[in-house]
C-alpha positions in Angstrom: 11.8 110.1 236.6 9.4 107.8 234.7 8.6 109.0 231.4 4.3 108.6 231.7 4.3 110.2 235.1 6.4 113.0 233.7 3.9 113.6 230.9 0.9 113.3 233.0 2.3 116.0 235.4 3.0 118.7 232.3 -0.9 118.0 231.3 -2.0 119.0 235.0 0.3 121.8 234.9 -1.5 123.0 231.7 -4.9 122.4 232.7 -5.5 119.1 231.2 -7.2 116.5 232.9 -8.0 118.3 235.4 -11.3 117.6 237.2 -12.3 121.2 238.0 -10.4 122.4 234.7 -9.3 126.2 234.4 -11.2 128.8 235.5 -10.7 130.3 232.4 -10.7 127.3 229.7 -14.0 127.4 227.5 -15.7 124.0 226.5 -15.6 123.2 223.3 -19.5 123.7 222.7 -19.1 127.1 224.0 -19.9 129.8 221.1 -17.0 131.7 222.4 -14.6 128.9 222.4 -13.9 129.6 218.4 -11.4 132.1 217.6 -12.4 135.8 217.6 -10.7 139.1 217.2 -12.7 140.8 219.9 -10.7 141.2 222.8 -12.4 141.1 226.6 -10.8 143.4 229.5 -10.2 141.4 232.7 -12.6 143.7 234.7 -15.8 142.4 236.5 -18.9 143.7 236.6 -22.0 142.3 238.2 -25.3 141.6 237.2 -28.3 142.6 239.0 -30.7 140.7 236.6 -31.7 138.4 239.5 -31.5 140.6 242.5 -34.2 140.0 244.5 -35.6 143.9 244.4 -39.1 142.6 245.7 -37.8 141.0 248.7 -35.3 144.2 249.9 -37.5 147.2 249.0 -41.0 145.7 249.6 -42.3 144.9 246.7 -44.5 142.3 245.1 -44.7 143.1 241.3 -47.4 140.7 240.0 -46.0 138.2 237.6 -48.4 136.9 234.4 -47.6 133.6 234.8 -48.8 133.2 238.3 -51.6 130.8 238.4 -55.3 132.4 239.6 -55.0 130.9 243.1 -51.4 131.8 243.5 -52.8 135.7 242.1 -55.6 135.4 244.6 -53.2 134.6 247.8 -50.8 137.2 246.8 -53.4 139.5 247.1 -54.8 138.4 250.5 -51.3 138.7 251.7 -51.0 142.0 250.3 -54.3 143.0 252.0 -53.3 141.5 255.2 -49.9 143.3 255.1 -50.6 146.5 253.5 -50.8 149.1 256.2 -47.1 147.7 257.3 -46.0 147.6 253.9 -46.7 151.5 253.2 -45.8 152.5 256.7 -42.4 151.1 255.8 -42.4 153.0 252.1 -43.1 155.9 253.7 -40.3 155.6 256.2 -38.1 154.9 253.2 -39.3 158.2 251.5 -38.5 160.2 254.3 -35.0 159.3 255.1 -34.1 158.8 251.7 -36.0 161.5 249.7 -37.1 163.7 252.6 -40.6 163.6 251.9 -41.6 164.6 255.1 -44.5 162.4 255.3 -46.5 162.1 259.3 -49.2 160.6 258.2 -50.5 157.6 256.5 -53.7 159.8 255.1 -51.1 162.1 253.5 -50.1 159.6 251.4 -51.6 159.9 247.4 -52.3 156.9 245.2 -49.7 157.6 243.1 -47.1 158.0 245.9 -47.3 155.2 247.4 -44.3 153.1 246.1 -40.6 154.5 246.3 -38.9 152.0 243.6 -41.5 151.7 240.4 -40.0 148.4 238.6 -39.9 149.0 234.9 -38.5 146.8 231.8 -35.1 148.5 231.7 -34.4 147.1 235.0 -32.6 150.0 236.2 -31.0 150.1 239.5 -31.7 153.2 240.5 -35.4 154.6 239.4 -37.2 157.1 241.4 -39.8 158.9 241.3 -38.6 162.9 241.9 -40.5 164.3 245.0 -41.7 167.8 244.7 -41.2 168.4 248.6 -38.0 170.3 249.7 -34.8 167.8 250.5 -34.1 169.8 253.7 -33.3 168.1 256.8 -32.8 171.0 259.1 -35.5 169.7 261.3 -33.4 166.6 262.6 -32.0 167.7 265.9 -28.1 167.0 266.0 -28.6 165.7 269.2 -31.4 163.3 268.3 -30.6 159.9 269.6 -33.2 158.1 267.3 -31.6 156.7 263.8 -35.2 157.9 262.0 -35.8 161.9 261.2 -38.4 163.5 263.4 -40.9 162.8 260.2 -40.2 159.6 260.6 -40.9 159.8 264.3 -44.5 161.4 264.2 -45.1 158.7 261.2 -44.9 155.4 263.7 -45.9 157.3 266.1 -49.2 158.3 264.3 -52.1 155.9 265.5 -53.0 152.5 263.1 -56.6 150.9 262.7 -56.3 147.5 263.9 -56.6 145.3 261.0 -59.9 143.1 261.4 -60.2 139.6 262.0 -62.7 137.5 260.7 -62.4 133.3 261.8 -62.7 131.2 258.9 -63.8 128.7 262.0 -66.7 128.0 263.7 -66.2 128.5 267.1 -69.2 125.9 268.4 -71.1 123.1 266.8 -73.8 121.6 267.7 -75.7 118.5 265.9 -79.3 118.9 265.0 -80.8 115.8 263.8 -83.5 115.7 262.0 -82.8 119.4 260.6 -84.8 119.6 257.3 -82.9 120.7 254.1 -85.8 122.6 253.1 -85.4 126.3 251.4 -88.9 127.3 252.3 -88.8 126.8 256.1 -87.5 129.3 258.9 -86.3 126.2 261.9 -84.2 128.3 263.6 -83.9 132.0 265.8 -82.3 133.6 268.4 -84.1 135.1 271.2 -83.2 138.6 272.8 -82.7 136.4 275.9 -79.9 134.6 274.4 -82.1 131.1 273.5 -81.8 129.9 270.8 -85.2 127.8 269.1 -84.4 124.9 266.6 -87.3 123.3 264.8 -86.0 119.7 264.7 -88.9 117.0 263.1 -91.5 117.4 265.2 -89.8 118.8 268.3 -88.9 122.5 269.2 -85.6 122.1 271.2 -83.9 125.4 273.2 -80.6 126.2 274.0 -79.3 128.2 276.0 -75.7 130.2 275.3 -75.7 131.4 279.0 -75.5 127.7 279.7 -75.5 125.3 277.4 -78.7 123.8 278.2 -80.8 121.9 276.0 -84.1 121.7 276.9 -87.6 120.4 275.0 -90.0 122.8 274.4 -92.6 120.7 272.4 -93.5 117.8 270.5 -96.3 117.8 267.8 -95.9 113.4 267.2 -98.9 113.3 269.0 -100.9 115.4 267.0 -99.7 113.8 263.6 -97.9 117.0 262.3 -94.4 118.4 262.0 -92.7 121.7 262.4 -91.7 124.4 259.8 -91.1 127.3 261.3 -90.0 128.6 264.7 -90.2 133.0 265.3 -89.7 134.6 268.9 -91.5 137.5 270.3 -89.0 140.9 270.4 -88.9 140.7 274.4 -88.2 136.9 274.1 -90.5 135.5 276.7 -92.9 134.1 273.8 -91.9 131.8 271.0 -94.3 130.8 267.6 -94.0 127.4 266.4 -95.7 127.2 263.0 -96.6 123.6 261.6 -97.4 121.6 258.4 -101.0 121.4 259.1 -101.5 125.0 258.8 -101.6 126.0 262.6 -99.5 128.5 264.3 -98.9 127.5 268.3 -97.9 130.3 271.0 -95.5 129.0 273.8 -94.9 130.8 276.9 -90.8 129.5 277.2 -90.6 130.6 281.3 -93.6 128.3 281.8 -93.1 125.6 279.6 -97.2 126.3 278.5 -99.2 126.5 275.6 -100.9 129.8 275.3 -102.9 129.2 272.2 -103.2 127.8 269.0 -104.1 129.9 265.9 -105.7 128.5 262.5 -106.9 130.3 259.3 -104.0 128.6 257.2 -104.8 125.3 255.1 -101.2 124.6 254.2 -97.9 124.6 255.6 -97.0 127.9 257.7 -93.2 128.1 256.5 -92.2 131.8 257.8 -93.4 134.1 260.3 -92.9 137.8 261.8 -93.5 139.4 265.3 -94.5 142.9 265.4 -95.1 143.6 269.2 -98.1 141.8 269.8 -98.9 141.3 266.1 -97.7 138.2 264.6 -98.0 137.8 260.7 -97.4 134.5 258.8 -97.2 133.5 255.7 -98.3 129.9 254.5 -98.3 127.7 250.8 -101.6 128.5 250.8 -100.4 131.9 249.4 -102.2 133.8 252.6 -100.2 136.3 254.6 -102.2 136.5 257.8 -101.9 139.2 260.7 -103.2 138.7 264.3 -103.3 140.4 267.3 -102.2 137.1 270.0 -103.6 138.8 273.0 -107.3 138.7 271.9 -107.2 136.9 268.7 -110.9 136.0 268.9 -112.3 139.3 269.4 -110.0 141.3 266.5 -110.5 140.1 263.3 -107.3 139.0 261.1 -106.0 141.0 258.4 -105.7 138.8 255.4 -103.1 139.5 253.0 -103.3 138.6 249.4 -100.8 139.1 246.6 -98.6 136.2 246.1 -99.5 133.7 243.2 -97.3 131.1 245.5 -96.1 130.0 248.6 -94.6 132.8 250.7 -91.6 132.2 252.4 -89.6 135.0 253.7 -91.2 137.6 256.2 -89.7 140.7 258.1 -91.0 143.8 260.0 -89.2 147.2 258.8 -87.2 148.3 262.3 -89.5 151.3 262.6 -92.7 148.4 262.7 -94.5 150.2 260.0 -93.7 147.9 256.8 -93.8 144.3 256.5 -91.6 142.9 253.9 -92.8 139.9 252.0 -91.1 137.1 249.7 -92.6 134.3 247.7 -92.0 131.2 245.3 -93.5 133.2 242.7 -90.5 135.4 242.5 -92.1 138.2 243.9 -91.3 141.0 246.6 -93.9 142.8 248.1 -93.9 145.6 250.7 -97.1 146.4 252.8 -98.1 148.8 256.0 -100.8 148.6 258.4 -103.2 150.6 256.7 -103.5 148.8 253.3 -104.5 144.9 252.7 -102.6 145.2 249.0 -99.0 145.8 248.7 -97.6 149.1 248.3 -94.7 148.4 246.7 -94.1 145.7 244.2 -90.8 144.1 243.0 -90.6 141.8 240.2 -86.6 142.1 239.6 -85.6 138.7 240.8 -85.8 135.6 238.6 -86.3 132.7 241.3 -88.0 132.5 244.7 -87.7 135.6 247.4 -86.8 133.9 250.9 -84.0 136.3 252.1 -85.4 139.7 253.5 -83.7 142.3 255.5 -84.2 146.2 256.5 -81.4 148.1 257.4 -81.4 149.3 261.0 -78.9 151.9 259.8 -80.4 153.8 256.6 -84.1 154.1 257.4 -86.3 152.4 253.9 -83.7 150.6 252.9 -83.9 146.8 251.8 -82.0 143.9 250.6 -83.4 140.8 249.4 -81.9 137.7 247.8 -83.1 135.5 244.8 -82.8 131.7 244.4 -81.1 129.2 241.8 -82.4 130.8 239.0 -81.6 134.6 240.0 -78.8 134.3 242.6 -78.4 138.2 243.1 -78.6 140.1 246.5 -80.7 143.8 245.2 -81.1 146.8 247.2 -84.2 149.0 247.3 -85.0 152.4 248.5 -88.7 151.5 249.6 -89.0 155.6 250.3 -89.2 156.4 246.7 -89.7 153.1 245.4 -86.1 152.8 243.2 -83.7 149.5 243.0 -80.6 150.3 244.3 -77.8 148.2 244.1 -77.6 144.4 242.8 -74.5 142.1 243.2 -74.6 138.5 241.6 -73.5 136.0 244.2 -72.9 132.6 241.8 -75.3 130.7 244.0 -78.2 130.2 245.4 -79.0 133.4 248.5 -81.1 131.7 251.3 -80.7 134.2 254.3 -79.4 137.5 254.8 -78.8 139.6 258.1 -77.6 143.3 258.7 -74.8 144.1 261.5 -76.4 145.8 264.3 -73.5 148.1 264.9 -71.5 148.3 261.4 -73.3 148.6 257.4 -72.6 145.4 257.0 -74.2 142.1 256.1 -74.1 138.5 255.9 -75.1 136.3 252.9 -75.6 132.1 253.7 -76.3 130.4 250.3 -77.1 126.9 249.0 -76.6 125.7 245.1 -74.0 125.5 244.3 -71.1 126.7 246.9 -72.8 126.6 250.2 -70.8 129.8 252.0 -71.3 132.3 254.4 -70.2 135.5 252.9 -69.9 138.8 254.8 -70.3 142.1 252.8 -69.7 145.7 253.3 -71.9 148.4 252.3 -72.5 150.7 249.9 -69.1 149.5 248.3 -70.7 145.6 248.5 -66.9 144.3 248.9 -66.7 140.9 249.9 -64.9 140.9 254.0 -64.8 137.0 254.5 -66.1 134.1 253.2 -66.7 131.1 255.8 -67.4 127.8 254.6 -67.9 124.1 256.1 -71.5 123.2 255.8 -71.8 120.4 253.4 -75.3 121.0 252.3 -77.2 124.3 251.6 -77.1 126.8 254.0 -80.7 127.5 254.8 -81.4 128.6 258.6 -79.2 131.9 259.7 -79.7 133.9 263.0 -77.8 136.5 264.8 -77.5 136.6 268.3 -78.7 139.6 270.6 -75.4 141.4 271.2 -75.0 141.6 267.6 -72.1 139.9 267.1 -72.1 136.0 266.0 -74.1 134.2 264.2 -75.8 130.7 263.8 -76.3 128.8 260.9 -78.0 125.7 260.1 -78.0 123.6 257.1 -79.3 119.6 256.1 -76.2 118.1 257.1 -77.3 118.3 260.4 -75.3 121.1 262.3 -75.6 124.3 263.8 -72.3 126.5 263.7 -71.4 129.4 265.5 -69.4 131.6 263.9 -68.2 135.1 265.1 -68.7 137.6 262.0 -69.1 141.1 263.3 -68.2 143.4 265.8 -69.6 145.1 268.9 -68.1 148.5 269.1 -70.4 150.7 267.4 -69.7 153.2 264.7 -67.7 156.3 266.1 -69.1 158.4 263.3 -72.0 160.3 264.2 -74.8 161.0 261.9 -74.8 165.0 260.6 -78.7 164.8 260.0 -80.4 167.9 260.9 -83.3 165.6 262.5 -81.2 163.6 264.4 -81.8 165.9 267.7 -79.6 163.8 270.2 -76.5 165.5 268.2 -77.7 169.0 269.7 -78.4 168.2 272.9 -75.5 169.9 275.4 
């Protein structure tokens, strides 16, 4: 045998020159390579250090160096997930630690996680339950692999999880749309039109079928539109214009009823309360007037704002008219007074967005401008601020659900979103963006349950927000007499 093929053989033998090496050779850079006197048994045991515990026991312990997005998306997912992820805990509980649990609502804030990850990173670490650990009630001749519990618990009935799309579902272009935070260009009738102030044209559309159709052009007359308002039975629409006039339309017949002056500036926002229709203009005047004989009954003028007013609403119960201004002012008024009744001087920048409440009778939310960007609540019954949340921009229009206490927020500097909000607990529900300039024109549509929006680049998007199923909770009042009625 040759001599260097013998030798190179023995090295192999020993573990020399070997390309995988020994399993049990030590580098030489290893600390344990040097010689020590301790001596290591040849048994095995395994470390759970990186077991993924999150992953097989449904958890998601939040880690502190997870960026703020990666934070925030964890969360959504939780949200999303959540009612799965504690009907599964609570299947855990019961067939592991016989809670005995049928219920989701059973469950207590403090019970609802099986395995509680601590720093000793122990494999086992439960919390004891105080409930019995008898299973007597499974029936031996049960078929199912889950305890009868466990049964009643998915067979107990789930809330669906709500859906808000972060998509319009339509969009429509609207040339010529102003990007102007004191004008009111769009509204939806309660005959499903919708009215769009475009330059110096009113155009309709209809959702029923997608018509477009012209309703009126003021080029001839010089002047432009600034406001557009539809009478509550939707047969009558109020187009109000830079020279200071307001113009009645009957929509059916295409017609000009009449045309109504008394304002020297721009009319910028207007209100319909039956027959009575109330504008206000930048001439500071908040005139009411009856459109059946406005000649014959004289027009209530009301005066209060130091500048141009630009938000109006009627109170659902068409006894108070809300009123907002560039002079940072809210004002509330009835139809027995020509000064304001109620005075709020909270907000820091102009008061476009007004809504009531259809659901808690006196209550109001208004929004501020750059400068004050807070949505406040006011109990216009005794005359106390309520609530206030700070949005980070600029609030521009704000609508109640119909059928749920909730509302929508549009807003302009500097974020331009849609933000839906529920109250009393004013928790954000969804946040809709892709307008690309301020948000200024919002309406609702008569069923309640999507919204348009308008803004300066150009577009009206539909979106669909809330829901139609009314509340299933019925209201315990003493004066509400429908509840005791058999």
């Amino acid at each position: 045998m040759d001599p260097e093929y013998e030798k190179r053989l023995l090295r192999q033998q020993n573990g020399q020159d070997s390309p995988y090496g020994s399993p049990l050779t030590l580098s030489p850079g290893s600390p344990l390579a040097s010689p020590s006197k301790d001596k290591y048994s040849d048994r095995f045991i395994p470390s759970r250090a990186g077991a993924s515990w999150h992953i097989n026991f449904n958890l998601t312990p939040e880690s502190p160096s997870q960026s703020p997005v990666q934070t925030r998306k964890a969360k959504e997912a939780t949200n999303d997930n959540g009612k799965d992820g504690l009907a599964y805990s609570c299947l855990l509980k019961n067939e592991l630690l016989a809670a005995g649990i049928e219920d989701l609502k059973d469950m207590q804030p403090d019970d609802r996680r099986i395995l509680v990850p601590k720093e000793s990173k122990n494999l086992f670490r439960y919390r004891v339950s105080r409930r019995s650990l008898d299973m007597s009630d499974t029936s031996p001749y049960s078929l199912s692999p889950v305890g009868s519990k466990s049964q009643k618990l998915l067979r107990s009935p789930r809330k669906a999880i709500r859906k808000i799309s972060k998509i319009p579902f339509k969009v429509l272009d609207a040339p010529e749309l102003q990007d102007d935070f004191y004008l009111n260009l769009v509204d939806w009738s309660s005959q499903n039109v919708l009215s769009v102030g475009l330059g110096t044209c009113v155009y309709l559309w209809s959702a029923c079928t997608s018509q477009v159709t012209r309703l009126c052009d003021l080029s001839g007359d010089g002047d432009t539109v600034t406001s557009v308002s539809w009478s509550e039975r939707g047969q009558l629409v109020a187009v109000g214009t830079h020279k200071g006039y307001v113009q009645i339309w009957d929509v059916a017949a295409s017609k000009k009823i009449n045309t109504l002056g008394g304002h020297n500036a721009r009319v910028g926002a207007l209100a319909w309360n039956a027959d009575i229709l109330s504008s206000g203009s930048r001439d500071r005047l908040i005139l009411q007037r009856d459109i059946r004989t406005p000649s014959i009954v004289p027009e209530r003028r009301l005066t209060g704002h130091k500048q141009e007013v630009c938000g109006l609403k009627w109170s659902p119960d068409h006894q108070h008219l809300a009123s907002g201004g560039n002079d940072n002012k809210l004002f509330v008024w009835n139809l027995a007074s020509l000064n304001p009744v109620q005075t709020y001087t909270e907000h820091l920048a102009a008061v476009k967005a007004i809504a009531w409440s259809p659901h808690q009778h006196g209550l109001l939310a208004s929004g501020g401008g750059t400068a004050d960007r807070c949505i406040r609540f006011w109990n216009t019954l005794t005359g106390q601020p309520l609530q206030c949340v700070d949005t980070g921009s600029q609030v521009c229009n704000l609508a109640w659900s119909k059928h749920s206490n909730e509302l929508v927020s549009t807003h302009g500097y500097s974020q331009n979103q849609i933000l839906v909000w529920k109250y009393p607990s004013l928790v954000q529900i969804a946040k809709l963006t892709g307008h690309s300039y301020r948000v200024l024109y919002l309406a609702m549509s008569p069923d309640g349950e999507a919204i348009v929006t308008g803004a300066g680049d150009e577009t009206l998007r539909f979106w669909n927000v809330f829901s139609k199923t009314r509340s299933t909770k019925e209201s315990k009042s003493v004066l509400n007499l429908f509840t005791r009625i058999r």
